[in-house]
N, C-alpha and C positions, 0 to 999 in steps of 0.2 A: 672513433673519437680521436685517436692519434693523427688520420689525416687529416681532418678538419682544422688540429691544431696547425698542421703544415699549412694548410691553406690560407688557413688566418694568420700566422707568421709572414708566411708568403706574399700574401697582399701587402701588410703593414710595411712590409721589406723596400717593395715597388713605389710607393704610395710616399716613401722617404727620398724617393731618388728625386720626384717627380718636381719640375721647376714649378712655380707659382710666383707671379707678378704679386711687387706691392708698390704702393701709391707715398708711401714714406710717411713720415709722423712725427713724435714729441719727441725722439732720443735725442738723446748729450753722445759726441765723439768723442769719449774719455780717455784715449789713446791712438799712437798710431804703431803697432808691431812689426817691424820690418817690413814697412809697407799696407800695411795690411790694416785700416779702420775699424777702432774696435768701440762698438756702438753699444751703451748702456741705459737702462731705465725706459726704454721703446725703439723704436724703428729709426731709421734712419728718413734724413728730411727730404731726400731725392728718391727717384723710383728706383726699383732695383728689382732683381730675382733671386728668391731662395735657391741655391742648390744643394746644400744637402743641411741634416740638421746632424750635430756630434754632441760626445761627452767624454769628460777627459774625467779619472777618477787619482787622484795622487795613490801614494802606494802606501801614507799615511798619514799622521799629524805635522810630521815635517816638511810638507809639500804646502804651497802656498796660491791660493789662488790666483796668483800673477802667476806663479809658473804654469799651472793650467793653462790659463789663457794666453803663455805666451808657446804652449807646442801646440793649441790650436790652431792658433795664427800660423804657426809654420808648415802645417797641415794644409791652412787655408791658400798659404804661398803657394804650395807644391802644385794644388789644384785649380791654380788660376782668378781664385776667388779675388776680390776687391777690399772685403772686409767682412766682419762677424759682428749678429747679434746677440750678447750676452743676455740669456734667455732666463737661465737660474743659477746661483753658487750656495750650494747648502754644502753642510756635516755631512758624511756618510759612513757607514762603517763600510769598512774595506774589508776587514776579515778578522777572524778572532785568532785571539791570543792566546792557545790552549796550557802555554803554561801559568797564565795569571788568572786563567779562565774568566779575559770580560775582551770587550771590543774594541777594533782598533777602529779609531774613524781618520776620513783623510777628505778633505777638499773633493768637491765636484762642482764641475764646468757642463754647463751645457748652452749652446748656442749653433744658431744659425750659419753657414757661410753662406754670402752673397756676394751675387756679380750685378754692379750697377748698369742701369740701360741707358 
């Protein structure tokens, strides 16, 4: 049972690296991050390739979804990307508060980086 779970982690792992063409679409460019095109509400209108997909978790309620999405973007710099599709930004709880005993919740970013073709 435990290998199997390795193996299907394992794939999932691979399977995130893996580039895949797309044809572009309906997104809005709602920003640019030090270079870096930050594409909300779909796809961006030119072709492009996925390289990896990430998520950024703040460390609470004080952390704001622009700051998420601005250390993915510099993520996305580091690795040569072109720019990011912002995929989802919910609440999450981050961890609990053992001495108020309830949860702390904090911003999540999750998105695509892309290199244009």
């Amino acid at each position: 049972m435990i290998m199997k779970r390795f193996l299907v982690l394992g794939a999932l792992a691979l399977a995130g690296c893996a580039w895949s063409p797309s044809t572009g679409g309906s997104g809005q460019l709602s920003s640019t991050i030090d270079g870096i095109d930050v594409w909300t509400g779909g796809n961006p209108s030119r072709p492009y390739q996925v390289m990896d997909t990430v998520q950024r978790v703040g460390p609470d309620s004080s952390a704001t979804y622009g700051q998420e999405e601005e250390l993915i973007a510099a993520d996305a710099k580091e690795r040569g990307a072109d720019g990011m599709v912002v995929l989802s930004t919910v609440m999450v709880v981050s961890r609990m508060d053992l001495a108020l005993d309830r949860p702390i919740m904090a911003p999540k970013v999750q998105a695509e980086l892309i290199k244009y073709q």
